[in-house]
N, C-alpha and C positions, 0 to 999 in steps of 0.2 A: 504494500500500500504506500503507495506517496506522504510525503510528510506533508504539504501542503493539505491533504485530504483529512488526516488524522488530527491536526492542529485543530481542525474547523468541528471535530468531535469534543463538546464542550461539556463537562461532568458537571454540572452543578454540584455544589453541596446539597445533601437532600434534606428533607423534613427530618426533625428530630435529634437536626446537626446542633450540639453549642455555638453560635455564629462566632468567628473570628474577629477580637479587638482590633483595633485599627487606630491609624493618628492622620490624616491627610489633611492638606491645606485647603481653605477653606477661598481664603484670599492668597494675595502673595505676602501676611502680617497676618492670616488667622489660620491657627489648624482648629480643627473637631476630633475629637476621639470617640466612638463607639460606645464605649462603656460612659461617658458622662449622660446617655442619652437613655441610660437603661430606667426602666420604672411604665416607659412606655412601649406602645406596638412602632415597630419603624419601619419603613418602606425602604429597601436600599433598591436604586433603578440604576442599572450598565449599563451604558448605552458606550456606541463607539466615537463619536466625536461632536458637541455645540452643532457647529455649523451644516453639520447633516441634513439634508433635507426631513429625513423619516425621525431623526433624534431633535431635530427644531421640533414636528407637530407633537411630537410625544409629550416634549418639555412642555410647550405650552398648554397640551391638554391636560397633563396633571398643573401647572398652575389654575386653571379655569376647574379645577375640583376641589383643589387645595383645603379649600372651608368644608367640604365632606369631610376629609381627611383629616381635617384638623377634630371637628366633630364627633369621630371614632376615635382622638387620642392618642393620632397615630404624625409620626415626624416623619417629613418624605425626605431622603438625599438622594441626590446625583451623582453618579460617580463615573469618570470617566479616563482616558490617558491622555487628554488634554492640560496642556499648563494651567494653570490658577489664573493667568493673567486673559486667558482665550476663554475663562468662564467669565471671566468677570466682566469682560466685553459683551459674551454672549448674554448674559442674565439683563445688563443692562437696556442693549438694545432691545431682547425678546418680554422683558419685565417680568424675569424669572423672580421670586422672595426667597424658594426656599435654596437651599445649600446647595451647589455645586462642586464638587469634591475632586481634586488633580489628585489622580492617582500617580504620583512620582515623586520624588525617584525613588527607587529605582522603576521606570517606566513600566506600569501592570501590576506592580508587587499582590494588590489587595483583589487585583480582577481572579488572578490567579491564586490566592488561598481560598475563593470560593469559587476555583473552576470554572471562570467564564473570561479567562484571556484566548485574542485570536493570535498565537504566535506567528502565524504566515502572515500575517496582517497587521503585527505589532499597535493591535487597538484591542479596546475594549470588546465584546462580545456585548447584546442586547439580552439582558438576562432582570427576571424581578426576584426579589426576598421580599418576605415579609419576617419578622423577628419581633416575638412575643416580647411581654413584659418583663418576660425573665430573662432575655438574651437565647432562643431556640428559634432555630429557622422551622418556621411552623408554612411556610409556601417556598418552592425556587422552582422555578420553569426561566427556560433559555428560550429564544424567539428567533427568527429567520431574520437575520440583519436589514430586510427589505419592509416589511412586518411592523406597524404598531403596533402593540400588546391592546390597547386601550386601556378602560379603568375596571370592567368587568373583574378578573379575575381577584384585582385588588380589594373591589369595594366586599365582593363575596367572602373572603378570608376576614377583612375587618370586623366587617358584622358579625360576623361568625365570633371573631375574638371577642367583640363590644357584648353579644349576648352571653357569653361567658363566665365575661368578667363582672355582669351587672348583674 
């Protein structure tokens, strides 16, 4: 089999995984860590680059749910292998709020501890988590890089967790 072909076979972490701490820049003067964010449900979204065409409508569809999301209690990041400085561009001009996350350096590090780096492609892979209250990845599906996910899958897991937990 081709290495090319094999890269693009991306393992998710699955349901039931402790999700992986993490520290990435937020800006190019702010990181976020994973673990400060525990107590609630969190959305982590991969995607492969801002200025994407399919990772622009994505971004911008979860900002136009945002207030759902926020709703169910739940924190959405972005995370991508984009610079800090090409989100920061990007959120601005798209009127992104929530976090946009540069996974580097080292370039993928964090795509790759939940199995959703493209290494023939040195990007991100399109992939959703969702990660309970406790820090357990309780959703991860990977998605066809061409592919919105939309918010479906999302909102069905929240709720799911919001009746749960209420």
């Amino acid at each position: 089999m081709e290495a090319s072909v094999m890269d693009d076979d991306l393992l998710p972490l699955p349901a039931g995984t402790v999700a992986p701490d993490f520290r990435l820049r937020q800006t190019p003067w702010l990181t976020l860590s994973l673990h400060r964010l525990a107590g609630h449900p969190i959305i982590l979204m991969f995607f492969p680059t801002a200025f994407e065409p399919v990772s622009r409508e994505q971004l911008t569809l979860y900002q136009e749910y945002l207030p759902q999301f926020e709703k169910l209690h739940a924190q959405m990041l972005g995370i991508s292998a984009d610079c800090a400085w090409c989100h920061e561009a990007f959120s601005r001009k798209a009127g992104i709020t929530f976090p946009l996350l540069a996974d580097t350096p080292p370039r993928g590090r964090v795509s790759q501890l939940y199995g959703v780096y493209r290494q023939s492609e040195d990007a991100t892979g399109r992939a959703l988590f969702v990660i309970d209250s406790s820090g357990i990845i309780c959703f991860s599906k990977v998605y066809p890089e061409l592919l919105n996910p939309g918010v479906g899958d999302l909102l069905t897991v929240l709720e799911s967790l919001h009746a749960h937990n209420s």
